[in-house]
Legacy VTK file of the C-alpha trace (Angstrom):
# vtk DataFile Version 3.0
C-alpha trace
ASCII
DATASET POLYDATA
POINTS 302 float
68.771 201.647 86.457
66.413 198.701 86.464
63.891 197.201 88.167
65.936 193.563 88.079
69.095 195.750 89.688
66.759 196.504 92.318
65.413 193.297 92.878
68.923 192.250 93.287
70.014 194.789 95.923
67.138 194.022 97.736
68.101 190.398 97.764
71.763 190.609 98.468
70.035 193.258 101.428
67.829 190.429 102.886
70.241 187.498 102.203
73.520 188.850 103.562
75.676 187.761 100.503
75.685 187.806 97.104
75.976 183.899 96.781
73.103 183.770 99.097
70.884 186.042 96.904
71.628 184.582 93.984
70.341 181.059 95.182
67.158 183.100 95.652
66.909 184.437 92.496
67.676 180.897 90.720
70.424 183.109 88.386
74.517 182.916 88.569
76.278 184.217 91.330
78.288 186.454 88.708
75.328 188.232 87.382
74.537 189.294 90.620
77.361 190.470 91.647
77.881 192.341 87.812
74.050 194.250 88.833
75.134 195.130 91.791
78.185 196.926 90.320
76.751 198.446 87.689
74.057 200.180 89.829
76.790 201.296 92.926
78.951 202.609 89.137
75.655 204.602 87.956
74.110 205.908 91.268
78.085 206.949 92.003
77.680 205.344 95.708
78.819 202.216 97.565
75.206 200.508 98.794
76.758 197.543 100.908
79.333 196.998 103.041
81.598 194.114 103.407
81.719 193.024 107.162
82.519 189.289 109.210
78.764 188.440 109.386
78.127 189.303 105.945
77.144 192.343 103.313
74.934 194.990 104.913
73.571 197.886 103.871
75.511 201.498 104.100
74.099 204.438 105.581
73.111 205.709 101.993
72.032 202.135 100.822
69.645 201.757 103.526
68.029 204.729 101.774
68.408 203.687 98.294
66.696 200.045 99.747
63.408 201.788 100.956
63.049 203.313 97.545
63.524 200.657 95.529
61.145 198.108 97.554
58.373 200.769 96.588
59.505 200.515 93.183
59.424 197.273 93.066
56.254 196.162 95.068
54.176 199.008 92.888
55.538 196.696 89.694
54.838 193.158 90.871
51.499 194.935 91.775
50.937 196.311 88.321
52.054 192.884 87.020
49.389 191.288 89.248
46.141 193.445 88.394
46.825 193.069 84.698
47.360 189.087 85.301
43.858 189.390 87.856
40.808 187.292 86.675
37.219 187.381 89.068
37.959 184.254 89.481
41.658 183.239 89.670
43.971 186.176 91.605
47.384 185.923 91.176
50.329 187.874 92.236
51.796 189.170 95.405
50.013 190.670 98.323
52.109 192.402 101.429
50.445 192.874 104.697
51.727 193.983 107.504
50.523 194.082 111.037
51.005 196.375 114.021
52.739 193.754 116.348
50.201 192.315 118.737
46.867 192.855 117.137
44.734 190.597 115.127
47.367 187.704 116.281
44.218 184.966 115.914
42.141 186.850 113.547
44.476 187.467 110.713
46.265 183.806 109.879
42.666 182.670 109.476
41.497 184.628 107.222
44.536 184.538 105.348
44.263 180.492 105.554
40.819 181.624 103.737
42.163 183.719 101.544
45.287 181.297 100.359
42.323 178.239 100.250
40.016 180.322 97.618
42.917 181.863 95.536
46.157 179.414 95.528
48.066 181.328 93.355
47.961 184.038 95.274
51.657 185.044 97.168
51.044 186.431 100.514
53.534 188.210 101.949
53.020 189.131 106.197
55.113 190.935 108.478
54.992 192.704 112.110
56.119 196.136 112.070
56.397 197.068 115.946
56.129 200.833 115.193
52.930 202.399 114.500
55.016 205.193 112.852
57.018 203.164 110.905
53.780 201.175 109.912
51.933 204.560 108.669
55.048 205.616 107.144
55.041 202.479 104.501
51.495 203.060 104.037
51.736 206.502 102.644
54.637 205.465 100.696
52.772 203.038 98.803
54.867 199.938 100.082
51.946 197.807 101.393
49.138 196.626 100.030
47.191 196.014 103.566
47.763 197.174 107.082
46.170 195.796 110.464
46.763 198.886 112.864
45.206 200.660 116.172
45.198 204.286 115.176
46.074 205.950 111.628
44.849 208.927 109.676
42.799 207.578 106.593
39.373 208.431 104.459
36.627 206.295 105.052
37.046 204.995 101.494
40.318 203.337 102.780
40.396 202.923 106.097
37.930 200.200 107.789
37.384 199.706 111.301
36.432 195.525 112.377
36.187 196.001 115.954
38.137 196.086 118.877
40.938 194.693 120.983
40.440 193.561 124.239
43.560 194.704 126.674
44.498 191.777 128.911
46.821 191.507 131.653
49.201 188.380 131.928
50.134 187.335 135.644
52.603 184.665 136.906
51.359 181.250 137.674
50.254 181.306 140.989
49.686 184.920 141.234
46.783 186.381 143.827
45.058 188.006 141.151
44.082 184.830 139.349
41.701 184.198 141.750
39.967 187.728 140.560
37.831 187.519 137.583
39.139 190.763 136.654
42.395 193.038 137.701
42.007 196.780 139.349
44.677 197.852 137.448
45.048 200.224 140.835
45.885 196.674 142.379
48.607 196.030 140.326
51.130 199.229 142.156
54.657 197.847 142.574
54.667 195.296 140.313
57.250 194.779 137.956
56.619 195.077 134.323
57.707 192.855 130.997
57.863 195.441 128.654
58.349 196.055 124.895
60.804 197.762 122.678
60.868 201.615 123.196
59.377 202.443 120.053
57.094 199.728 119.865
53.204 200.676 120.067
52.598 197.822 122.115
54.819 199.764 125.024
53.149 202.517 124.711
49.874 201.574 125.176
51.077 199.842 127.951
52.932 202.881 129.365
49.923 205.055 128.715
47.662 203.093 130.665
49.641 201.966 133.854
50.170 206.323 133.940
46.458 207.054 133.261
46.117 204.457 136.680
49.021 206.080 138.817
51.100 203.306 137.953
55.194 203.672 137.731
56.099 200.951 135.878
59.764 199.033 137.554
60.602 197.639 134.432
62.159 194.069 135.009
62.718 193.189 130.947
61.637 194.545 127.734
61.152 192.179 124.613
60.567 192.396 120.980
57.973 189.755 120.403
53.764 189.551 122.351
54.107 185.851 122.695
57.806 186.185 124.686
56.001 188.725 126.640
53.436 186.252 127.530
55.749 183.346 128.477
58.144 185.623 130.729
55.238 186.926 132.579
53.828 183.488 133.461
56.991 182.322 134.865
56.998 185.279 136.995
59.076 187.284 135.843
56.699 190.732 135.935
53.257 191.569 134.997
52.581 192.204 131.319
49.258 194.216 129.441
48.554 193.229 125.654
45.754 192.360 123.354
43.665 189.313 124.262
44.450 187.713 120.508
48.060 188.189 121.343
47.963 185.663 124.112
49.519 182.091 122.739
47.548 178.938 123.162
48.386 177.254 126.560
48.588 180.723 128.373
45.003 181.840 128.768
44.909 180.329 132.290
47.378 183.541 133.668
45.430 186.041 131.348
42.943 188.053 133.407
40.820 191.436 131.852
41.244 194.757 133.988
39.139 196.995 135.718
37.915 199.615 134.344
37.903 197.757 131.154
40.189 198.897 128.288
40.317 198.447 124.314
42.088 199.733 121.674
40.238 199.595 117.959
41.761 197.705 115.119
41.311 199.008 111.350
41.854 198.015 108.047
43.916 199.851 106.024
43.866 199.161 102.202
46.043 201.053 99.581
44.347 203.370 97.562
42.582 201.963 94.561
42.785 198.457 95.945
42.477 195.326 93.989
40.122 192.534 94.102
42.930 190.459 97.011
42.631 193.321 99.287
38.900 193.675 99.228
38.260 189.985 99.521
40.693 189.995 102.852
38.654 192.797 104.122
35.931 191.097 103.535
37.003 187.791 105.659
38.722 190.123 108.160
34.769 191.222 108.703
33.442 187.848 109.198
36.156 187.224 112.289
35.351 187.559 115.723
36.547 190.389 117.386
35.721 191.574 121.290
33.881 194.586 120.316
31.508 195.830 118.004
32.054 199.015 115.613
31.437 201.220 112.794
32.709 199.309 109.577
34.007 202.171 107.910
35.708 204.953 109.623
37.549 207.575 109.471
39.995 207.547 112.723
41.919 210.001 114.283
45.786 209.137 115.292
45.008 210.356 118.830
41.488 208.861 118.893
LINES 1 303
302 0 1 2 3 4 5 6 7 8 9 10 11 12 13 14 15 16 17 18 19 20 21 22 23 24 25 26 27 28 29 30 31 32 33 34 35 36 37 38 39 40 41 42 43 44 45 46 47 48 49 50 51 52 53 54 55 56 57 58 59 60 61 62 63 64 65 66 67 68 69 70 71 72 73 74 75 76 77 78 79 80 81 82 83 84 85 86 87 88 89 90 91 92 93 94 95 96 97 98 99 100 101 102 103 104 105 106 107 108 109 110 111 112 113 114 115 116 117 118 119 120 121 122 123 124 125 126 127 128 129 130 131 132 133 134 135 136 137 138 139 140 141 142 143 144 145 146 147 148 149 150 151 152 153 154 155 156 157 158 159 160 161 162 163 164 165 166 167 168 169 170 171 172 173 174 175 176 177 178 179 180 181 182 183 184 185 186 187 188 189 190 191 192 193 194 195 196 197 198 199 200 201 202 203 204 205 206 207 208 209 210 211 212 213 214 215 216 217 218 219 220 221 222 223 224 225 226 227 228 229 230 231 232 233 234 235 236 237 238 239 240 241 242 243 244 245 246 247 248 249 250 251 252 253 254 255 256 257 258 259 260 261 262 263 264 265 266 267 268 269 270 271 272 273 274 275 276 277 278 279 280 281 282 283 284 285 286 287 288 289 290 291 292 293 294 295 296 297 298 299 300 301
């Protein structure tokens, strides 16, 4: 096996054909498709399957998939820290974010980042799941994390600040007139909420609980900013991070009573380069809604 086999599963993965992932790859459809045999011949499995929308992963390919992205992000990474000058950083970078936090704070400093180092390739995602999020950290997948809770040394992990929690109301709602919500207040409301797993809902479901709350659920989404815009046109009440909150909303947006934030840290792979450092170090210069410890070592239950 070889690393330009995987590189070509995880394309025709991504792409949903092999004509598709070729394109990507700027190589003949045929080569592709010859790769992709010779790996399913030599691993002695079948890693896609052939359906009307397209080639997806199998059970077993899924699993092959995760393993080979490590593989192949710890190579481009190699590639880039040999390639590395003080002055000129090349390569690939992959952050992810824990979906709602650092929303404003993040795409400047990577504006920053891009602006000082052009030849840099950022790669950004959300990853809804906090557990899924720690999960590709350990693995070595990512290269920088944005998260509210993880277990990490103080050489690695990096606390900026805090979140503010924010409650979004529907236009015309009788709380607007408040400059702050009693979350108490809010009893029998209906509640846009997130997916199941998501972190966001459970910070949400923890703290409508911790208030006596019983949240009547009236629609869950996967995204903060659809969360927003549902919950201005009235659909239900929804609780997020104040960065979260797209321009053009911040009229509904109200803080609660007692007040309530949830940290965001840094998390940097170990023995990080000179790309991750100098985002931490922009990440530092943001503005965030409370003050902390820069370096930290926090507890997933913290």
């Amino acid at each position: 096996m070889s690393l330009r086999q995987y590189e070509y599963a995880l394309a025709v993965a991504e792409e949903g054909s092999v004509t598709a992932a070729a394109e990507r790859l700027h190589v003949a459809q045929p080569s592709v498709s010859q790769q992709i045999r010779g790996l399913e011949r030599e691993l002695g499995v079948r890693l896609f399957a052939r359906t009307p929308t397209g080639l997806v992963p199998t059970t077993v390919g899924r699993a092959f998939l995760r393993e080979a992205e490590v593989s192949v992000t710890a190579s481009r990474r190699a590639r880039a820290t040999a390639r590395a000058g003080a002055e000129d950083l090349v390569g690939e970078l992959v952050v992810a974010v824990q979906m709602g936090f650092g929303t404003r704070q993040l795409p400047r400093a990577l504006g920053e980042l891009r602006r000082r180092y052009p030849r840099l390739e950022v790669t950004v995602f959300e990853e809804p799941s906090a557990a899924e999020l720690d999960r590709l950290c350990r693995r070595g997948a990512l290269d920088f994390a944005l998260m509210a809770a993880c277990d990490r040394t103080p050489s690695d992990a990096h606390r900026l600040g805090d979140e503010e929690l924010v409650v979004v109301l529907g236009e015309g709602h009788p709380h607007l007139g408040s400059e702050r919500v009693e979350l108490a207040e809010l009893r029998g409301e209906p509640w846009v909420r997130f997916d199941r797993d998501s972190t966001l809902d459970a910070v949400l479901l923890e703290v409508v609980r911790d208030h006596g709350l019983t949240p009547a659920t009236a629609a869950r989404v996967s995204q903060a900013a659809t969360a927003v815009r549902w919950a201005a046109e009235g659909l239900g009440v929804t609780l997020l991070p104040a960065s979260a909150v797209p321009p053009g909303h911040e009229h509904v947006v109200r803080p609660v009573s007692p007040a309530l934030h949830r940290p965001v840290i840094a998390v940097l792979r170990q023995d990080a380069g000179p790309a991750e450092k100098a985002l931490l170090g922009l990440l530092r210069k943001e503005k965030w809604s409370g003050s902390a410890p820069e370096t930290m070592s926090v507890s997933r239950h913290s």
